[in-house]
C-alpha positions in Angstrom: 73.0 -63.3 31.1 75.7 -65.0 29.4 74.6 -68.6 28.5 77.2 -70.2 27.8 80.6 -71.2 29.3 84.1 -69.6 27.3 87.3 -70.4 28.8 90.6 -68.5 27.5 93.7 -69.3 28.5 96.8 -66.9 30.5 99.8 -69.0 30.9 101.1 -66.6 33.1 99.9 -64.0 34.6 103.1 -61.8 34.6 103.3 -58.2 36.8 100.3 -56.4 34.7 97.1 -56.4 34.8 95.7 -56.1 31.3 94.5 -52.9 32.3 95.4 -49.3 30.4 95.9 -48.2 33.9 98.6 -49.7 36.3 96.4 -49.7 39.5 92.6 -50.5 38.6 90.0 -48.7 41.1 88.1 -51.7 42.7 89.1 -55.8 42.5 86.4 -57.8 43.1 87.2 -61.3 44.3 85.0 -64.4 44.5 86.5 -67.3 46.9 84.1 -69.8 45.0 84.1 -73.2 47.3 81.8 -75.4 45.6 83.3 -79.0 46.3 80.2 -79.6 48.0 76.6 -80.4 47.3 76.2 -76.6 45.9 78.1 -77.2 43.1 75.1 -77.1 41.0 74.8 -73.2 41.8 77.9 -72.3 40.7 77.4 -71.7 37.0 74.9 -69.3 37.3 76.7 -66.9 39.2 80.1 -67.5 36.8 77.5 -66.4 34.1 76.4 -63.2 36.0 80.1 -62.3 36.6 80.8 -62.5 33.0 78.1 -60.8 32.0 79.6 -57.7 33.0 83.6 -58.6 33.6 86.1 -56.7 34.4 87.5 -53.5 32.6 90.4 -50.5 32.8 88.7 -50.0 36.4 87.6 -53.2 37.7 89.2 -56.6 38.2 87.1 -59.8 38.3 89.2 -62.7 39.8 87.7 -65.8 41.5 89.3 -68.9 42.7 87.1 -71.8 42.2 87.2 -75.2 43.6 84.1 -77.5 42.1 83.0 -80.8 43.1 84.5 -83.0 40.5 87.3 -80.8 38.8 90.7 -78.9 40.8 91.0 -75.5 41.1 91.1 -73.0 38.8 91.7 -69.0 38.9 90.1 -66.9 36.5 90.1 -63.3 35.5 86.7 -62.9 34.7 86.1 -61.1 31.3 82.8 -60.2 29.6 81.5 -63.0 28.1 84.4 -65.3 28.8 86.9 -66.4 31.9 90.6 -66.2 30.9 92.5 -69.0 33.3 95.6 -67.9 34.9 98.4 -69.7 36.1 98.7 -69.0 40.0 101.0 -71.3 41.7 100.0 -73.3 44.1 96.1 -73.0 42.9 96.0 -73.9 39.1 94.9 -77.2 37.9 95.7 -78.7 41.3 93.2 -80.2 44.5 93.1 -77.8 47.0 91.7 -77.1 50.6 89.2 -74.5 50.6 89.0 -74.7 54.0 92.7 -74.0 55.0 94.2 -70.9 55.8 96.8 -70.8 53.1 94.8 -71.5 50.0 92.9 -67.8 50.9 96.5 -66.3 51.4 98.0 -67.5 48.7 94.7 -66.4 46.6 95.2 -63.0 48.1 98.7 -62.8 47.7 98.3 -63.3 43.7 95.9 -61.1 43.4 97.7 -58.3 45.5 100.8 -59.4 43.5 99.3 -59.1 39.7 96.5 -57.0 40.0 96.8 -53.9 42.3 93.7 -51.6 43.3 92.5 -49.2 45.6 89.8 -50.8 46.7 89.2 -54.5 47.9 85.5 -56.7 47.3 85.9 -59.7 48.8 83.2 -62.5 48.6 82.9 -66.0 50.6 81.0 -68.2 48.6 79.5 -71.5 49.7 77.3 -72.7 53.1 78.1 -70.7 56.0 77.8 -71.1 59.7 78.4 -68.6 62.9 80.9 -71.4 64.5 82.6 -73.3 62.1 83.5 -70.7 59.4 82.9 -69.4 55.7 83.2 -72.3 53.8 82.9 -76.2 53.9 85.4 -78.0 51.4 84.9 -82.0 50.3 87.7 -82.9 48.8 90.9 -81.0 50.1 93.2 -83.7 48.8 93.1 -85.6 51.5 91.0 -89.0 50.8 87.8 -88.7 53.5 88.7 -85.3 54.8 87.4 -82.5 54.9 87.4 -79.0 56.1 86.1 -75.8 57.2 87.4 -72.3 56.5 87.1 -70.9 60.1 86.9 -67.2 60.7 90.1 -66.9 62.9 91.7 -68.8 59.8 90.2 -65.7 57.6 92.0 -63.1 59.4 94.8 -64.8 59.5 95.0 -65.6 55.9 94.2 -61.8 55.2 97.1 -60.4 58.1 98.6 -57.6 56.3 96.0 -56.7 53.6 93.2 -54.6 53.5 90.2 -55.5 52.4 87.8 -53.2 52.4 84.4 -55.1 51.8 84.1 -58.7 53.2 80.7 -60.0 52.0 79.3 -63.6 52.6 77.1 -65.0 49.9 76.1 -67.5 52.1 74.0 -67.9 55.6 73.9 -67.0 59.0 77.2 -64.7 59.0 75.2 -61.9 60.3 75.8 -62.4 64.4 77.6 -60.6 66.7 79.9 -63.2 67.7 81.2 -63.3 63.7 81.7 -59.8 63.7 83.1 -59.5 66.8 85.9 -62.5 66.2 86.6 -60.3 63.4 87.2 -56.8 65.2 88.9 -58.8 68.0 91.2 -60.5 65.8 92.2 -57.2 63.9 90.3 -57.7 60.2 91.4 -54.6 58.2 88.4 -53.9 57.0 85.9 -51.4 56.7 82.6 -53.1 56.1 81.0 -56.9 56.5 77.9 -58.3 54.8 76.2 -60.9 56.0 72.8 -62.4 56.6 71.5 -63.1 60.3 69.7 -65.6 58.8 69.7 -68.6 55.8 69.3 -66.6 52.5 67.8 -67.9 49.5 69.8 -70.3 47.0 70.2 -67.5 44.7 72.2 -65.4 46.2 74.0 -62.4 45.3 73.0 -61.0 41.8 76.6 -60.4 41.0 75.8 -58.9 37.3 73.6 -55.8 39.3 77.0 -55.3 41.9 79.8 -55.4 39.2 77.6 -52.6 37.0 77.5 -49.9 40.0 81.0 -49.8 40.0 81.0 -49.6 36.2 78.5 -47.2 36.4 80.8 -44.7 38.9 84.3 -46.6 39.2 85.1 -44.5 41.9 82.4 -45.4 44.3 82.9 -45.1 47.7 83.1 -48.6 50.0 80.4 -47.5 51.9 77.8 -46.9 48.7 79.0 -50.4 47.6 78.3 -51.9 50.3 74.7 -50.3 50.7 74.2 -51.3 47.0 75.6 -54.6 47.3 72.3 -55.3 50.1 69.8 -53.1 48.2 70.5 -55.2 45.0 70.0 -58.5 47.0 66.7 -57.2 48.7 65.4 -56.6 45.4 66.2 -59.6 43.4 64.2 -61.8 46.1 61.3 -59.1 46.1 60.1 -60.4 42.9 59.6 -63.1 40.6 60.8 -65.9 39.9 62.5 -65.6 43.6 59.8 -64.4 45.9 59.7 -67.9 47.1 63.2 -67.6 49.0 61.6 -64.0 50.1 62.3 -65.3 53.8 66.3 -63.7 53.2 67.9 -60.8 54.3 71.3 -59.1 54.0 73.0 -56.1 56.3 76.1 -54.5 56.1 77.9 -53.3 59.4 80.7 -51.6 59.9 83.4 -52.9 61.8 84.9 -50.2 63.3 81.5 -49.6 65.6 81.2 -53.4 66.3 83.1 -52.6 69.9 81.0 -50.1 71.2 78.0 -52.4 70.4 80.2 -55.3 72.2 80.9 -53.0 75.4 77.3 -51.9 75.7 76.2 -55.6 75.6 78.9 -56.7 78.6 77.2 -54.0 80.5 73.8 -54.9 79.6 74.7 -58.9 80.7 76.1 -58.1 83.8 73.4 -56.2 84.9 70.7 -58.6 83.9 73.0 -61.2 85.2 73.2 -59.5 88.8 69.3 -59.0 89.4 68.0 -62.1 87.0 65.0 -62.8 89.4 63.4 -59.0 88.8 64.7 -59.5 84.7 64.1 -62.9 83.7 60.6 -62.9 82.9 61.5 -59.7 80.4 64.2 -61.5 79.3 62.1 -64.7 78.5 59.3 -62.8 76.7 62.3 -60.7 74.7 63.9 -63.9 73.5 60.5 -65.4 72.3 59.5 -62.8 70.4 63.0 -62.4 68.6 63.5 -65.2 67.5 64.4 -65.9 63.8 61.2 -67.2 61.7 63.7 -69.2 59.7 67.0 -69.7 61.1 69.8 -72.3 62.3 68.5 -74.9 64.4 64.8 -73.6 63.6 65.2 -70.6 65.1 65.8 -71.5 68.6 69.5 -70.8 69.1 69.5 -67.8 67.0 67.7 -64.6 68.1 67.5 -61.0 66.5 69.8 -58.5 69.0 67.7 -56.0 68.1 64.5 -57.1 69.0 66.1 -58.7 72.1 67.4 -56.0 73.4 64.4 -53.6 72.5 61.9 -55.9 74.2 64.2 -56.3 77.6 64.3 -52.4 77.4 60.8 -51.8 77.6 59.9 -54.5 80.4 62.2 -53.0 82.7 61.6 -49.8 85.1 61.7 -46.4 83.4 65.5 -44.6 84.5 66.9 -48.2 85.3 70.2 -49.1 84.6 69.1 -52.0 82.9 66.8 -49.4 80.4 69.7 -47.3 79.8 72.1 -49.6 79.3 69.3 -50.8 76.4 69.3 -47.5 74.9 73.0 -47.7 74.8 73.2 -51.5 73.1 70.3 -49.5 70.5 72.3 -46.9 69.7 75.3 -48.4 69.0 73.4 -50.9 66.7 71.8 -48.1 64.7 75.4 -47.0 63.8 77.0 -50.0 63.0 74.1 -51.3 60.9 74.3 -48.4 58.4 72.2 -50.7 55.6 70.1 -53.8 55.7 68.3 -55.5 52.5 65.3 -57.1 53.4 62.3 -58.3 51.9 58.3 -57.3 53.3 58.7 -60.7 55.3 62.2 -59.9 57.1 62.2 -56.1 57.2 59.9 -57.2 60.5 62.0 -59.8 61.9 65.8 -59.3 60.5 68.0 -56.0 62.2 71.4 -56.8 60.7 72.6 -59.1 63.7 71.6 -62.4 65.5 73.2 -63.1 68.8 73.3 -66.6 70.0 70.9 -67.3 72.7 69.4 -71.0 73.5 66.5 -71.0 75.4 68.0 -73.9 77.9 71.8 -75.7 78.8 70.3 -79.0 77.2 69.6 -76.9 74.2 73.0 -75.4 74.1 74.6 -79.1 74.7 72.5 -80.6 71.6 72.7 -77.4 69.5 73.0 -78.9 65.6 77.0 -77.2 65.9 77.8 -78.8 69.0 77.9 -75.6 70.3 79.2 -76.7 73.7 82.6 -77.5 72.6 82.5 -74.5 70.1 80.8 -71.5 71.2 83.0 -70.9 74.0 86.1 -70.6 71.6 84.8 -67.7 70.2 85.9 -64.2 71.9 82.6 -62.9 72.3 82.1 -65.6 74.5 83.9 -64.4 77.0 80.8 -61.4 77.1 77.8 -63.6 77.2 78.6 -67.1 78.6 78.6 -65.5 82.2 74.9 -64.0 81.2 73.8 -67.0 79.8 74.9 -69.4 82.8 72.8 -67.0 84.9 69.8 -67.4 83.1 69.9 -70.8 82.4 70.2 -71.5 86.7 73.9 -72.9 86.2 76.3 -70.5 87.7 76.5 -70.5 91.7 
C-alpha cells in the first residue's frame, strides 16, 4: 500500500487519454463524497487505488469532494494522483448530492477517456430512500444534500455503465434495484450490501489488479470478483471485527421478473391474510437482518421471507407456487454474493422493506411515511403491507 500522498498536476486534460491505445478496455470511476463525518476513510482507499493505477487498459478517475477542501478530479496513477482540470469540478465547492455534478463527472470522463467497459462506484453512507451519497457542504451555507437514486439515472441518461457498485450500506433492497430498472439504468450489474458493511470497504487495490491481471474480463467476472474480494478481506484479520458485512451483485435485467412474481405473491397473501398471516408473521421474524437500518426491524431478508411464507402454506397452493416463483427469479438475479461465516446465514443479496406495524412505518429512522411511497416499488407492496398491518378496508 502506497503510504504516502503524490499529487501531479494536468492542466488540461485535452482529447487523449495518456494511453498507447485510443480506447482503454475498462474505466473505473470512484464518485468519492467525503464532505461528511467519513472523511477520515478517504485516504486509505486513495492509497489502495494508487497502489495499482491505471495503465494502457485501465483508467482510474475519481471525483473527490472532502470535508474541508473543494473538489478535485484525479486520474489515478501508481503511486501518485495526477489532478485534471474538468470544468465545472476542479478546485471549486460542489454538491455531491445534485444531479449534475455526477453528469458532468460522467460527461468528462466519457469525453477524455473512452472505454468499453464502465466501473462505477458510489462512495460515502448510503440509504435505501434517500440515495447514494450525503454531501455537507454543497456551497450552500447550512445546506445540504442527498444524491437520490432517481437523480442517478438521471445524471447517467444516455450512458452505459456497465457495473454500478455501492461502497457503502444498505443498497442491497429490492426497492433500490427496482427504482433503477424502472427508471431505465443502462446497466448490466449492481452491487450492493442489504445490510451496513464494515468501515473498510471495498479493497480497491485486489479489484483494480483482476482487470490487470486479464484486461479483457468480462462484466460479469468483475462483478463476481469485485464481492469475492470484499468477502475475503473481512474474513480475516485485522477486519473480522466488521465480519457482520456482506456484498451481492444482481443483475438488472432479471430484477422485473423478481418484481412480477412478488405483486403476485402480495396480492395473494393480501386476498386471504387471515389463513397467511401467522406464516407471514413467523417469516418476517426470522428474516430479519441481525444488523441492519433501524436495528433490523424495517429491513428483512426477501429470501428468507419468502422461503419461510412458502413452506407454512398448503402444499399445491397458489400462495406456495407463487413462492417458488419469487425463489427462482431470485436465484437468477443474484448470480454472486460475498459474505462472511456470520452473513452467508442471514444475507441473500436483497432486503425488502417490511415494518412489523403502521406506527413503526410512521417513526421509521427515514421517515419512511413520507418517503417510501415515492418509490416505484411501492406501488407493489404498500397494498400488501396495508393488509397486514389491519389498515386497508
Amino acid at each position: 500500500m502506497v503510504a504516502m500522498l503524490s499529487v501531479s498536476f494536468n492542466a488540461a486534460a485535452g482529447n487523449g487519454n495518456g494511453n498507447t491505445k485510443d480506447i482503454a478496455s475498462w474505466n473505473v470511476l470512484v464518485y468519492l463524497t467525503a464532505d461528511n463525518n467519513l472523511d477520515s476513510l478517504t485516504q486509505q482507499d486513495l492509497d489502495e487505488l494508487m497502489a495499482v493505477g491505471s495503465n494502457a487498459d485501465m483508467n482510474v478517475l475519481t471525483l473527490v469532494d472532502r470535508y474541508a477542501d473543494v473538489a478535485h478530479v484525479y486520474k489515478v496513477e501508481m503511486g501518485s494522483l495526477s489532478e485534471l482540470t474538468a470544468p465545472g469540478l476542479s478546485g471549486v465547492e460542489v454538491n455531491m448530492g445534485a444531479s449534475g455534478t455526477l453528469e458532468t463527472f460522467m460527461s468528462f470522463v466519457n469525453g477524455n477517456y473512452p472505454a468499453d467497459h464502465t466501473l462505477l462506484f458510489f462512495w460515502d453512507h448510503g440509504t435505501p430512500l434517500l440515495g447514494v451519497g450525503k454531501d455537507e457542504h454543497t456551497g450552500t451555507p447550512g445546506e445540504s444534500d442527498w444524491l437520490s437514486h432517481a437523480e442517478v439515472v438521471d445524471a447517467l441518461s444516455g450512458m452505459k455503465v456497465d457495473i454500478l457498485a455501492s461502497d457503502e450500506c444498505l443498497q442491497g433492497q429490492i426497492e433500490v434495484v427496482y427504482e433503477y430498472y424502472v427508471r431505465g439504468l443502462q446497466s448490466d450489474y449492481v452491487i450492493g450490501s442489504e445490510g451496513y458493511i464494515g468501515w473498510r470497504g471495498f479493497p480497491y487495490d485486489a479489484i483494480l489488479q483482476h482487470i490487470v491481471d486479464q484486461p479483457e474480463i468480462s462484466s460479469k467476472d468483475l462483478s463476481v470478483a469485485i464481492v469475492k474480494e470484499f468477502a475475503a478481506l473481512f474474513s480475516k484479520p485485522p477486519y473480522m471485527s466488521e465480519v457482520v458485512t456482506a456484498q451481492a451483485v444482481v443483475e438488472l435485467a432479471q430484477v422485473g421478473h423478481v418484481a412480477s412474481d412478488l405483486e403476485v405473491l402480495a396480492d395473494l397473501l393480501k386476498d386471504d391474510i387471515a389463513l397467511y398471516r401467522g406464516g407471514i408473521t413467523a417469516g418476517r421474524a426470522k428474516s430479519m437482518l441481525p444488523w441492519g437500518e433501524y436495528g433490523g426491524e424495517a429491513q428483512v431478508d426477501l429470501t428468507k421471507l419468502v422461503s419461510c411464507i412458502g413452506k407454512s402454506a398448503p402444499a399445491g397452493s397458489p400462495v406456495r407456487s407463487a413462492c417458488d416463483a419469487v425463489l427462482h427469479d431470485l436465484e437468477k438475479a443474484i448470480i454472486a454474493r460475498g459474505t462472511t461465516m456470520v452473513t452467508a446465514r442471514n444475507f441473500n443479496g436483497l432486503g425488502i422493506f417490511f415494518p412489523s406495524t403502521y406506527a413503526s412505518y410512521q417513526n421509521h429512522l427515514w421517515t419512511a411515511s413520507e418517503m417510501y411511497e415515492d418509490m416505484a416499488f411501492a406501488d407493489l407492496w404498500m397494498p400488501f403491507l396495508e393488509v397486514y398491518w389491519g389498515r386497508a378496508a
